[in-house]
mmCIF entry with sequence, helices, sheets and N, C-alpha, C, O atoms, coordinates in Angstrom:
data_MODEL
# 
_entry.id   MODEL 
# 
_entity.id                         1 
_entity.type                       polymer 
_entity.pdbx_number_of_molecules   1 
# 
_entity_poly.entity_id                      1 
_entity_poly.type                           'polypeptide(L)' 
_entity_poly.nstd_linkage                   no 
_entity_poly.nstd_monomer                   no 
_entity_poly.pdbx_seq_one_letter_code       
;(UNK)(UNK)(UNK)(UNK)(UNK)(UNK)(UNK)(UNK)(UNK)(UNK)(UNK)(UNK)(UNK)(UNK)(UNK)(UNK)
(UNK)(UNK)(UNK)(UNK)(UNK)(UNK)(UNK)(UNK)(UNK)(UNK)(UNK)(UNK)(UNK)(UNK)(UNK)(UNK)
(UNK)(UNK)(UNK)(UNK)(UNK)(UNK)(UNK)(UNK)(UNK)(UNK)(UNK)(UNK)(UNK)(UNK)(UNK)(UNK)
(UNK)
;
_entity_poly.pdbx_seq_one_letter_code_can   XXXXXXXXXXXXXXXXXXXXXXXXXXXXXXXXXXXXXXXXXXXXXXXXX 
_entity_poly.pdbx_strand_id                 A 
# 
loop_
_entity_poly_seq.entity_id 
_entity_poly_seq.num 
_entity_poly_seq.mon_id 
_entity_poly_seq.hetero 
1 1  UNK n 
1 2  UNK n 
1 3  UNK n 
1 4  UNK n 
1 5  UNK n 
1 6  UNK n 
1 7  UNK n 
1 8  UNK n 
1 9  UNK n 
1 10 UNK n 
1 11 UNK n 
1 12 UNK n 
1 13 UNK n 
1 14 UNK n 
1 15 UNK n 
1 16 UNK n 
1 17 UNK n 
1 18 UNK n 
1 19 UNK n 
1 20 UNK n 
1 21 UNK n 
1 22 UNK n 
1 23 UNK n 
1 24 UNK n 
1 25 UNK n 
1 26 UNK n 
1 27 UNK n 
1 28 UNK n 
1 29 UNK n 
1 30 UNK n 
1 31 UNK n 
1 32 UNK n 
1 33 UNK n 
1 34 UNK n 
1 35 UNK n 
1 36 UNK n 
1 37 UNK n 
1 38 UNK n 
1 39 UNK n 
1 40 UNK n 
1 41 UNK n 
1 42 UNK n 
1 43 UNK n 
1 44 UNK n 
1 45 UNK n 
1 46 UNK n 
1 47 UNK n 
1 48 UNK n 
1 49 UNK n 
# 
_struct_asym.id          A 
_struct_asym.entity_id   1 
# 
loop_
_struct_conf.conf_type_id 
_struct_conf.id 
_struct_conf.pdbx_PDB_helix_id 
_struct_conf.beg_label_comp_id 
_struct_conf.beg_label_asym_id 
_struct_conf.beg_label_seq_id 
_struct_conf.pdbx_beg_PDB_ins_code 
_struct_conf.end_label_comp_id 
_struct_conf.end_label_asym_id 
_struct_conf.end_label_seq_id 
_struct_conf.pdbx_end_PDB_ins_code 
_struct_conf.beg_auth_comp_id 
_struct_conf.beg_auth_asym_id 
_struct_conf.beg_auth_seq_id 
_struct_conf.end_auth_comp_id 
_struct_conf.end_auth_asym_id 
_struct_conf.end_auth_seq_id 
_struct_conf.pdbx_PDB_helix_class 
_struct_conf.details 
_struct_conf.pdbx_PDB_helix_length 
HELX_P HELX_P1 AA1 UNK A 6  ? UNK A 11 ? UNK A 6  UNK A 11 1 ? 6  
HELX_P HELX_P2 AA2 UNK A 16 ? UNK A 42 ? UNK A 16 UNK A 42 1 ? 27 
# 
_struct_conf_type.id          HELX_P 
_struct_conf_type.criteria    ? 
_struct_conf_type.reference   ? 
# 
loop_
_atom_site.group_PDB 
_atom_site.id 
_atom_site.type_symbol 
_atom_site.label_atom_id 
_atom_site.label_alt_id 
_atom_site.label_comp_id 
_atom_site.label_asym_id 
_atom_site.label_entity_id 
_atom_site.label_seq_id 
_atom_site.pdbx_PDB_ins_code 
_atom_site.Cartn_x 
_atom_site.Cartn_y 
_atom_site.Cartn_z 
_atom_site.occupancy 
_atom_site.B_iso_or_equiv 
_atom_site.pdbx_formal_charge 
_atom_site.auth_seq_id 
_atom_site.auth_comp_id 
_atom_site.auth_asym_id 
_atom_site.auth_atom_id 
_atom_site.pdbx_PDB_model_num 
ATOM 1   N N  . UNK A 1 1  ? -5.649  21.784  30.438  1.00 0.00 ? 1  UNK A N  1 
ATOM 2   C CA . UNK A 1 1  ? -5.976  20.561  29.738  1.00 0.00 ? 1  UNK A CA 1 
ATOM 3   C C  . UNK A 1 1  ? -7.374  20.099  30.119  1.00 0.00 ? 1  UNK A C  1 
ATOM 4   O O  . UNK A 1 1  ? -7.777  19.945  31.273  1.00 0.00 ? 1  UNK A O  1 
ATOM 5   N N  . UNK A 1 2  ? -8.144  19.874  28.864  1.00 0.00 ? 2  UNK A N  1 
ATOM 6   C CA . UNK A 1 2  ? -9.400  19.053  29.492  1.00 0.00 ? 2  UNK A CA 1 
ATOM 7   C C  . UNK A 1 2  ? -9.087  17.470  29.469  1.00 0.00 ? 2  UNK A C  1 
ATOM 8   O O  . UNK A 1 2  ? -8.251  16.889  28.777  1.00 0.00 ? 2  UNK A O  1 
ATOM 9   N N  . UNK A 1 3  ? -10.084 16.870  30.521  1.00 0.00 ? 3  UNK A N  1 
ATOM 10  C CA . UNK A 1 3  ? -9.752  15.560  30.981  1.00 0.00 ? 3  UNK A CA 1 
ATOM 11  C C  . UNK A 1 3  ? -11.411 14.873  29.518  1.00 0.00 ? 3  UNK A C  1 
ATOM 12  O O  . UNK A 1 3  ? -12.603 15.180  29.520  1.00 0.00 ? 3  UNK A O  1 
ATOM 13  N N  . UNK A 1 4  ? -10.568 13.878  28.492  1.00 0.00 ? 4  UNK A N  1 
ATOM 14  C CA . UNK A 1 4  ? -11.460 13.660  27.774  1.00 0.00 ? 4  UNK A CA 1 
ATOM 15  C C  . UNK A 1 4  ? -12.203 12.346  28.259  1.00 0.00 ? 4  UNK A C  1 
ATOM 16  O O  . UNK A 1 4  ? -11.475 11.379  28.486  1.00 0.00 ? 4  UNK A O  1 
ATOM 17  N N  . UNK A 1 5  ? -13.779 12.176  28.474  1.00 0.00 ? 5  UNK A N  1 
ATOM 18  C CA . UNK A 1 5  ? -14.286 10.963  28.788  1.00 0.00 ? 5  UNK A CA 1 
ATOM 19  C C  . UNK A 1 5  ? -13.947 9.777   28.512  1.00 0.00 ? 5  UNK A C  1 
ATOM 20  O O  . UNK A 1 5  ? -12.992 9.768   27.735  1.00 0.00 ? 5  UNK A O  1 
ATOM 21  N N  . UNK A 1 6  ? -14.427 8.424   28.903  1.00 0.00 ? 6  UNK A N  1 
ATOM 22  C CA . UNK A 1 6  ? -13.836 7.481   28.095  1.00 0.00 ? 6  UNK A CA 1 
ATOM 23  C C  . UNK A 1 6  ? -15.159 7.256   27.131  1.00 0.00 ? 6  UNK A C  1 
ATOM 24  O O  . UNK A 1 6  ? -14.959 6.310   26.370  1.00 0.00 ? 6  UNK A O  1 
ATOM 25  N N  . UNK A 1 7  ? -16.354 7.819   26.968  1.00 0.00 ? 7  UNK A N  1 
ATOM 26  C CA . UNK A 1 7  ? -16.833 7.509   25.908  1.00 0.00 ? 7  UNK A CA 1 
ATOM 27  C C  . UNK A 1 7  ? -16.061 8.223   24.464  1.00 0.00 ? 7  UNK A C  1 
ATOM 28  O O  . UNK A 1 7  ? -15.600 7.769   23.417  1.00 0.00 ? 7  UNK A O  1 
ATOM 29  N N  . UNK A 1 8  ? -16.194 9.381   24.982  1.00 0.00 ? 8  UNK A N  1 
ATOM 30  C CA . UNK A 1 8  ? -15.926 10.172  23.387  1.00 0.00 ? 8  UNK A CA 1 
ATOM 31  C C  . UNK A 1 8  ? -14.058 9.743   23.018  1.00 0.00 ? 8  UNK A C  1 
ATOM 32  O O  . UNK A 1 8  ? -13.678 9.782   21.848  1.00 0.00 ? 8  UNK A O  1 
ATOM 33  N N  . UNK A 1 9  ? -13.039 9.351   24.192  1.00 0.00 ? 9  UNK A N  1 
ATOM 34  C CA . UNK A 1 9  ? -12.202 8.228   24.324  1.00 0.00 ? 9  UNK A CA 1 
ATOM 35  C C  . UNK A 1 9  ? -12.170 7.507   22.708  1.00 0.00 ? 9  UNK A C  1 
ATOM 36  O O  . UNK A 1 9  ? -11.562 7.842   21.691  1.00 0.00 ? 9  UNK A O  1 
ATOM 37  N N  . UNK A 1 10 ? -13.358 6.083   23.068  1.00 0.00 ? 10 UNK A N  1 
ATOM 38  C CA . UNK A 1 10 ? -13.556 5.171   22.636  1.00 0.00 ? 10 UNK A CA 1 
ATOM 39  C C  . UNK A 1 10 ? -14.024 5.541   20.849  1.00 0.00 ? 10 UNK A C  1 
ATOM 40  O O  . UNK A 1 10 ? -13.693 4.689   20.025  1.00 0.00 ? 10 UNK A O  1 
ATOM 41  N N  . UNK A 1 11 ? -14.697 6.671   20.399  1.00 0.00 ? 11 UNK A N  1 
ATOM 42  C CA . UNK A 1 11 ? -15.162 7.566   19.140  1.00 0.00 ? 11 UNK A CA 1 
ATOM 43  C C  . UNK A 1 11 ? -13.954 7.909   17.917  1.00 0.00 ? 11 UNK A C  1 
ATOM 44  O O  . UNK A 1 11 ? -13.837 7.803   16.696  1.00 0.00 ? 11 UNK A O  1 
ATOM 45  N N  . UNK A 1 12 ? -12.916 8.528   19.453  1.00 0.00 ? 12 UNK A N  1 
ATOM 46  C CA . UNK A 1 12 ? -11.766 9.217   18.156  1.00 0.00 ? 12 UNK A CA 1 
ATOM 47  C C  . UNK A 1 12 ? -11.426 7.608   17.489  1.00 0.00 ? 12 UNK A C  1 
ATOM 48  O O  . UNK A 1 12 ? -11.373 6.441   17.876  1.00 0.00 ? 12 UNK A O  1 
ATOM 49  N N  . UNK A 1 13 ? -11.219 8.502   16.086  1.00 0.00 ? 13 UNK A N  1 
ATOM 50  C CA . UNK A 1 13 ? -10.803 7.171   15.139  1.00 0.00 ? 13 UNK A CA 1 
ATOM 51  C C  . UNK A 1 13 ? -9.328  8.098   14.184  1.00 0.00 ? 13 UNK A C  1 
ATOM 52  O O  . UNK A 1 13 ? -9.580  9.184   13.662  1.00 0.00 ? 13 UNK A O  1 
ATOM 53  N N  . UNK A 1 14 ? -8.033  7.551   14.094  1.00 0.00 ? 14 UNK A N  1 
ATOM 54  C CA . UNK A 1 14 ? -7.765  8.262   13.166  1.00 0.00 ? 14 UNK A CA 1 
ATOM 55  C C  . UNK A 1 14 ? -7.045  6.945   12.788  1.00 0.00 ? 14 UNK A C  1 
ATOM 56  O O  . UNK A 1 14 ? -7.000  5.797   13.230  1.00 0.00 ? 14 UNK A O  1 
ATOM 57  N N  . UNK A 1 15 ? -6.349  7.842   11.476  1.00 0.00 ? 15 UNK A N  1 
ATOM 58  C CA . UNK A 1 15 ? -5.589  7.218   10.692  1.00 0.00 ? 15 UNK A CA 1 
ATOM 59  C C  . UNK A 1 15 ? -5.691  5.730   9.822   1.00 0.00 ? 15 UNK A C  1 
ATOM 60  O O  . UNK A 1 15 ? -4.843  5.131   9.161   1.00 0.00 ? 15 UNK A O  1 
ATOM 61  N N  . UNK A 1 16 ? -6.891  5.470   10.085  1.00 0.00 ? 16 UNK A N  1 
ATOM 62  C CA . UNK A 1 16 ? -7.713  4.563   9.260   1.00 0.00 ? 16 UNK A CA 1 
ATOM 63  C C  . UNK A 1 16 ? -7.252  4.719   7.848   1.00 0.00 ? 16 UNK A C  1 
ATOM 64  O O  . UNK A 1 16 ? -6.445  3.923   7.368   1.00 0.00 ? 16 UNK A O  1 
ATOM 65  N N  . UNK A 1 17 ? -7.820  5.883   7.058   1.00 0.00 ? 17 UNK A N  1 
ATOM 66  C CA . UNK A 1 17 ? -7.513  6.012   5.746   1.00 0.00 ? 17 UNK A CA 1 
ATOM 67  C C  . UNK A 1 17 ? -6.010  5.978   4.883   1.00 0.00 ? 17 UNK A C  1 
ATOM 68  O O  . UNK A 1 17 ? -5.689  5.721   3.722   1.00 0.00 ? 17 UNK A O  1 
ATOM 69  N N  . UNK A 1 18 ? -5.284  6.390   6.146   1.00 0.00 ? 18 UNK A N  1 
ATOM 70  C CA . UNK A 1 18 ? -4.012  6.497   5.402   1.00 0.00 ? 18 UNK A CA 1 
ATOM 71  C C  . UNK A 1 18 ? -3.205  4.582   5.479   1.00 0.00 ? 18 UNK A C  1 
ATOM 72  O O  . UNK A 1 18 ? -2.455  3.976   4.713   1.00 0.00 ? 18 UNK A O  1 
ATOM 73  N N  . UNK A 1 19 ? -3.764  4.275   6.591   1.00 0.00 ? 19 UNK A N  1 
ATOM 74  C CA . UNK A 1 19 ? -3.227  2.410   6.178   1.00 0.00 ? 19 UNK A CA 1 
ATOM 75  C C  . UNK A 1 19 ? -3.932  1.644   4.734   1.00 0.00 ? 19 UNK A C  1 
ATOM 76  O O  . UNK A 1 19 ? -3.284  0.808   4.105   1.00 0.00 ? 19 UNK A O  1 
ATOM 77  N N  . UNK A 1 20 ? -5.092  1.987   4.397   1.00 0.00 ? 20 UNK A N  1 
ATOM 78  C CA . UNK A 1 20 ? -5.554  1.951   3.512   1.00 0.00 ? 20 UNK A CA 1 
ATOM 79  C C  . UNK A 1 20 ? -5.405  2.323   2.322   1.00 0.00 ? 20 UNK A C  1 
ATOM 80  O O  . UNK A 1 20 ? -5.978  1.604   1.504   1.00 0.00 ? 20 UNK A O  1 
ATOM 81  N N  . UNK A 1 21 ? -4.706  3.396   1.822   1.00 0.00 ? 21 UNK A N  1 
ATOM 82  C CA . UNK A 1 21 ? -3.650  4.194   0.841   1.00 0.00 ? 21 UNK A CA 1 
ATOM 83  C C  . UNK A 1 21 ? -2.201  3.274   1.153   1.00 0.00 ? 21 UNK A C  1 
ATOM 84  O O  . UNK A 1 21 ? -1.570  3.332   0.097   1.00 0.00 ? 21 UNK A O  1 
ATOM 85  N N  . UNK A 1 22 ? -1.739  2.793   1.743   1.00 0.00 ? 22 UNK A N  1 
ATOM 86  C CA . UNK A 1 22 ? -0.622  1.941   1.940   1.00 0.00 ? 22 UNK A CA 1 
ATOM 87  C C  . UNK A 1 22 ? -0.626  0.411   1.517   1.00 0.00 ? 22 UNK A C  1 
ATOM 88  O O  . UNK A 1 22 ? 0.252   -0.420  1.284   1.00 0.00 ? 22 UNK A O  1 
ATOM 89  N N  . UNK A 1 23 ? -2.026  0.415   1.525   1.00 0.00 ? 23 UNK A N  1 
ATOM 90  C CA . UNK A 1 23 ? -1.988  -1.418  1.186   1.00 0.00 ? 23 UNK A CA 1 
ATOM 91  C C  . UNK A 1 23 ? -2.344  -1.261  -0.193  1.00 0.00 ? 23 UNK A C  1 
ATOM 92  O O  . UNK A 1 23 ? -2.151  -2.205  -0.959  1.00 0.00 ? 23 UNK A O  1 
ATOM 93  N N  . UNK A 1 24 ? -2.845  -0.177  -0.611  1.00 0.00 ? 24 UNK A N  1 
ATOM 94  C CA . UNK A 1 24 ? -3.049  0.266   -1.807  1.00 0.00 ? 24 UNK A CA 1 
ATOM 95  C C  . UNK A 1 24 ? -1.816  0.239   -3.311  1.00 0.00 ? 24 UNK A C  1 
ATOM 96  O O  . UNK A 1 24 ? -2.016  -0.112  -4.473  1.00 0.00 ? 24 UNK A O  1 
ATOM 97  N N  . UNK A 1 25 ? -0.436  0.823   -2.565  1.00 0.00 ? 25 UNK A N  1 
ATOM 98  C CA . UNK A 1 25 ? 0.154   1.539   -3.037  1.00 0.00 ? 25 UNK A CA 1 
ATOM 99  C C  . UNK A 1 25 ? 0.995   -0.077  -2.916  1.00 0.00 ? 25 UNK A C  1 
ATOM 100 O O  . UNK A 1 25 ? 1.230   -0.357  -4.092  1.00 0.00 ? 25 UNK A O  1 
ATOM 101 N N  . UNK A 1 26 ? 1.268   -0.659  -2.465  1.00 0.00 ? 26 UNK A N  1 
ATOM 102 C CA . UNK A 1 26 ? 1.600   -2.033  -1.883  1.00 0.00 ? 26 UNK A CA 1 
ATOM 103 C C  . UNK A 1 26 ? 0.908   -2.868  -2.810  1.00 0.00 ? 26 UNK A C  1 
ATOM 104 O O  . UNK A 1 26 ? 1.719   -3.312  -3.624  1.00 0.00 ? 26 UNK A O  1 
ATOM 105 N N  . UNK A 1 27 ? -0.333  -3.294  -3.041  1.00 0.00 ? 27 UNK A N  1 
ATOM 106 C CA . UNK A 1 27 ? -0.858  -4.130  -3.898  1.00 0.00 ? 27 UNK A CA 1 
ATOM 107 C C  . UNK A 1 27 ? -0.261  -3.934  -5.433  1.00 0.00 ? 27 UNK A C  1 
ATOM 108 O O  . UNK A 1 27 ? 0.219   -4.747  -6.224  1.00 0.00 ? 27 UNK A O  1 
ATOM 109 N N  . UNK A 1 28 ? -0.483  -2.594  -5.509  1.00 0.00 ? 28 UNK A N  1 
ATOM 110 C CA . UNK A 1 28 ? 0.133   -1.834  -6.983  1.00 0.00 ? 28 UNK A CA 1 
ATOM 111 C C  . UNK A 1 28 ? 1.393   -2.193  -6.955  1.00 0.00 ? 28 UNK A C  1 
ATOM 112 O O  . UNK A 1 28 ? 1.779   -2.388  -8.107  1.00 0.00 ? 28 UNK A O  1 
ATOM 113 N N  . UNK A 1 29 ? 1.937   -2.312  -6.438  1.00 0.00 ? 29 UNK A N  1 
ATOM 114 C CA . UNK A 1 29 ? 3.831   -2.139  -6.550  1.00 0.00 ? 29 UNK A CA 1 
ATOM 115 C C  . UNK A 1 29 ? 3.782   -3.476  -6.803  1.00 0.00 ? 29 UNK A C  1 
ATOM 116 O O  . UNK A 1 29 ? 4.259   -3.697  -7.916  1.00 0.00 ? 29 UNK A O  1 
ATOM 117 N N  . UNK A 1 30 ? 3.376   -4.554  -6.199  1.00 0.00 ? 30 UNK A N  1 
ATOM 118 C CA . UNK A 1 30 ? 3.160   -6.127  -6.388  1.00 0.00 ? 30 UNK A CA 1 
ATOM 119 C C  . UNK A 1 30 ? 2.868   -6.243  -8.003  1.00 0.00 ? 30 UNK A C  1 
ATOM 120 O O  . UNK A 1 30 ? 3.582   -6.618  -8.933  1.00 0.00 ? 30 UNK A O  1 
ATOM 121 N N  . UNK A 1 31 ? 1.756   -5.847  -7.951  1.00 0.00 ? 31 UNK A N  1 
ATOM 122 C CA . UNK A 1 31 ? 1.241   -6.028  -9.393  1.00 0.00 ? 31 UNK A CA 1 
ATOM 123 C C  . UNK A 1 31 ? 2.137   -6.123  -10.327 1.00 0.00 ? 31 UNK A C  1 
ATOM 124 O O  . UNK A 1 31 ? 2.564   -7.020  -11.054 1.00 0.00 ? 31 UNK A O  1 
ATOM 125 N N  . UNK A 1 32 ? 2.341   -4.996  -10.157 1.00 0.00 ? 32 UNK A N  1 
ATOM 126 C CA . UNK A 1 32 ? 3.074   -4.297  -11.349 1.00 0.00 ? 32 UNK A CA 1 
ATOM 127 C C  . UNK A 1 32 ? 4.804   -4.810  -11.457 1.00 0.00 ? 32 UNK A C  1 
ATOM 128 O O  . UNK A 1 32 ? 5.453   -4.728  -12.500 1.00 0.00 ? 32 UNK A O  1 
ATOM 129 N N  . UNK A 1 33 ? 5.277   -5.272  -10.314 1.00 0.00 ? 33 UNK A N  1 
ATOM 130 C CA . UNK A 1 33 ? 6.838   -6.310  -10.209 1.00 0.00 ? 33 UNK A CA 1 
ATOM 131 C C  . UNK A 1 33 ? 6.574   -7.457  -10.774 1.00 0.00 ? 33 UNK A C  1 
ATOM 132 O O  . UNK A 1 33 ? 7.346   -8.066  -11.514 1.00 0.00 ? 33 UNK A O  1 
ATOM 133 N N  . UNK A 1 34 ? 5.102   -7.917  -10.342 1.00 0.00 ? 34 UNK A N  1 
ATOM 134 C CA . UNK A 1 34 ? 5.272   -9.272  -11.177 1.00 0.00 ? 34 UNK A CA 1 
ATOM 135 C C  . UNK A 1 34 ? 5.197   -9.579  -12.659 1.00 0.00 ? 34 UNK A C  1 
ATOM 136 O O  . UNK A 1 34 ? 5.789   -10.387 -13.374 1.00 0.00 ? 34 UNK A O  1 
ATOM 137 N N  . UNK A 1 35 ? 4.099   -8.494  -12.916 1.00 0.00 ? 35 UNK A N  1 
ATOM 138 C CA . UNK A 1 35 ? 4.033   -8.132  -14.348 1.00 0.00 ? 35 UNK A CA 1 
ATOM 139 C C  . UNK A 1 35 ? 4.931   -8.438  -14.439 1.00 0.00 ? 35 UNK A C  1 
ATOM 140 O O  . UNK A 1 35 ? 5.110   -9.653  -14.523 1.00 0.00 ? 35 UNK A O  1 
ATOM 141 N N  . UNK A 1 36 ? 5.983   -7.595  -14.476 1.00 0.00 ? 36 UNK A N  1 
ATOM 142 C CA . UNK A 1 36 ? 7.748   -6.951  -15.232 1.00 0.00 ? 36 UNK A CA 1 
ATOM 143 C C  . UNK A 1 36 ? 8.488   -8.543  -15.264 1.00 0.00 ? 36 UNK A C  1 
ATOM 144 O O  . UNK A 1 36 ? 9.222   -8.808  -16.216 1.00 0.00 ? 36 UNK A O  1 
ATOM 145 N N  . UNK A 1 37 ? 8.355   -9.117  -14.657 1.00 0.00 ? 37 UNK A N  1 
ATOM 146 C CA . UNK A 1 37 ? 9.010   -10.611 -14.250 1.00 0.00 ? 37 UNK A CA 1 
ATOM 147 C C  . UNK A 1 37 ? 8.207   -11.260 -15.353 1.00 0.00 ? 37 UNK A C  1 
ATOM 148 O O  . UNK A 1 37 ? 8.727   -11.630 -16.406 1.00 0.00 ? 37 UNK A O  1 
ATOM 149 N N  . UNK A 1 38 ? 6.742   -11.404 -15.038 1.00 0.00 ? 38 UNK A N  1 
ATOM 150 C CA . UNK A 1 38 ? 6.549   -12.609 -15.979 1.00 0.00 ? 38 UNK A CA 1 
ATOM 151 C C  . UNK A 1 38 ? 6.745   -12.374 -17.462 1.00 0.00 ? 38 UNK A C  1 
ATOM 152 O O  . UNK A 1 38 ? 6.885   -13.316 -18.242 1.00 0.00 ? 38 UNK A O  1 
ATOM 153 N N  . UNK A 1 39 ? 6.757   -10.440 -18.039 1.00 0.00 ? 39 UNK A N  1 
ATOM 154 C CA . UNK A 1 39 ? 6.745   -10.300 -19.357 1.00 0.00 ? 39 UNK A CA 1 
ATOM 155 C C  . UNK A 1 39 ? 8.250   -10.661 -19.651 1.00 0.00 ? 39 UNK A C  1 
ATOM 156 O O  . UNK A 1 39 ? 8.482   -10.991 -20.815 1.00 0.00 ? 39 UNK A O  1 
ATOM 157 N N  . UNK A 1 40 ? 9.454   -10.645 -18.645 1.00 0.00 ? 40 UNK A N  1 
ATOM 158 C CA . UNK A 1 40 ? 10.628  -10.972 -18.586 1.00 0.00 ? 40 UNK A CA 1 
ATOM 159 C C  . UNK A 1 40 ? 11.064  -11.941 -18.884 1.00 0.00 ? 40 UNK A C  1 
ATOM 160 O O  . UNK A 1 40 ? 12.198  -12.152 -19.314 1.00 0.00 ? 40 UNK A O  1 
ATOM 161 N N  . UNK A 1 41 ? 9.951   -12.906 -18.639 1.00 0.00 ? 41 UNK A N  1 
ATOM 162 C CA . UNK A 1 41 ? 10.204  -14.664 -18.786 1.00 0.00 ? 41 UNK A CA 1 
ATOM 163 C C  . UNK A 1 41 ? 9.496   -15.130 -20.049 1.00 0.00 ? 41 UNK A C  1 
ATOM 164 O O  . UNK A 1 41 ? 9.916   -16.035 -20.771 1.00 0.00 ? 41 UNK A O  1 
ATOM 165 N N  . UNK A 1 42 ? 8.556   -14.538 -20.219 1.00 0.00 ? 42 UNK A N  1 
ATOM 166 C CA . UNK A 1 42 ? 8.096   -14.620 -21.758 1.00 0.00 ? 42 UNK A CA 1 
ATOM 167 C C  . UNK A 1 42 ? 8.469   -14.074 -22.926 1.00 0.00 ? 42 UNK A C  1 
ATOM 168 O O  . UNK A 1 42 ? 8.090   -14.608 -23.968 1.00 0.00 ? 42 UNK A O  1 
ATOM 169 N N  . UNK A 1 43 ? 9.251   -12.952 -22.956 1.00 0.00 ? 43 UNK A N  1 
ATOM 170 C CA . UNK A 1 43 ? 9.630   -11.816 -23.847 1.00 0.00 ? 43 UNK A CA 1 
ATOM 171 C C  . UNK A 1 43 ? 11.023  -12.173 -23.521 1.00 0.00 ? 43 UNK A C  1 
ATOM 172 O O  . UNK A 1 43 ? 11.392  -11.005 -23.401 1.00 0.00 ? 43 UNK A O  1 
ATOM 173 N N  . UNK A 1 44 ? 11.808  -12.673 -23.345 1.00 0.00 ? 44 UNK A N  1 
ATOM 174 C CA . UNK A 1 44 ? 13.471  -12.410 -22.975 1.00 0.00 ? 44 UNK A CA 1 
ATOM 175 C C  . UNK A 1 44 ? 14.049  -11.507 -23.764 1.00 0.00 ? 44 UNK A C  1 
ATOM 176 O O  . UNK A 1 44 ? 13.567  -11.562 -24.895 1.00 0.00 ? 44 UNK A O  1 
ATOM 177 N N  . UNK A 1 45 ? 15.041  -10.542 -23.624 1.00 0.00 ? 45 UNK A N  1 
ATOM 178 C CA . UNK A 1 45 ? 15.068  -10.066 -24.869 1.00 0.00 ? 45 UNK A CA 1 
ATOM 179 C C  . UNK A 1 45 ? 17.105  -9.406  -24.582 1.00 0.00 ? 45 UNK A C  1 
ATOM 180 O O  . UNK A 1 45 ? 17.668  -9.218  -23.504 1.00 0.00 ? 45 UNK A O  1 
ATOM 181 N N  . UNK A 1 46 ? 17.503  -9.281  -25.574 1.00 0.00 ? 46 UNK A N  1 
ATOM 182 C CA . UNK A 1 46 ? 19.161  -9.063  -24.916 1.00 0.00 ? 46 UNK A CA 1 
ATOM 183 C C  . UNK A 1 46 ? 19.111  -7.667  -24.995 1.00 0.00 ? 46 UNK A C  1 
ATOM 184 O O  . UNK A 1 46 ? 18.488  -6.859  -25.685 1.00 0.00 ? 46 UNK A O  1 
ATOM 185 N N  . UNK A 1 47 ? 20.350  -7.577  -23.648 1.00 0.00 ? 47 UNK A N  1 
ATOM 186 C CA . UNK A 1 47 ? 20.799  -6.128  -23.668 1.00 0.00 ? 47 UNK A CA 1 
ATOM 187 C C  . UNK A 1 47 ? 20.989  -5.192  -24.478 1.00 0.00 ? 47 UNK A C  1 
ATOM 188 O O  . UNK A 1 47 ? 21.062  -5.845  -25.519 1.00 0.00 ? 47 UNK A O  1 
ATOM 189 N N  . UNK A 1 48 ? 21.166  -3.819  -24.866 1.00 0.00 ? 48 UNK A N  1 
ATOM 190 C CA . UNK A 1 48 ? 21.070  -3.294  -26.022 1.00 0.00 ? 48 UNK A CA 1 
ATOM 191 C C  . UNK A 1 48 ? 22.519  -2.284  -25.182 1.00 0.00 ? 48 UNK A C  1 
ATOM 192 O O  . UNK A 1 48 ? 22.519  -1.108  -24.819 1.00 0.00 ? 48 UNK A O  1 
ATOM 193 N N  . UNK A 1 49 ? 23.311  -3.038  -25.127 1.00 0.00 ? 49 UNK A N  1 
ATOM 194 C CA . UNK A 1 49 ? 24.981  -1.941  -24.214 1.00 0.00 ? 49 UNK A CA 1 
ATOM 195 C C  . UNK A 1 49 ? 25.472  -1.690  -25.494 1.00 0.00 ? 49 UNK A C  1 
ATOM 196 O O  . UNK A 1 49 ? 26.508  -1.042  -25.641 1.00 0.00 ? 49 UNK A O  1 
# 
């Protein structure tokens, strides 16, 4: 095993991008629920069973 400094330590960066694809995918899902709700409340429309 190498013993890693604490500068190059302090450098590694991960997983940044993928929380970012998550708040992403999260904003979208929002969006797009509320859409469905408000066209729900404006459009009412009856079951078709």
């Amino acid at each position: 095993m190498v013993k890693i400094e604490e500068e190059k330590l302090e450098k590694i960066k991960g997983g940044e991008g993928v929380s970012a694809v998550w708040i992403g995918i999260a904003v979208a899902s929002l969006i797009i629920f509320l859409s469905g709700v408000i066209e729900g409340l404006t459009n009412p429309e009856k079951c078709n069973v």
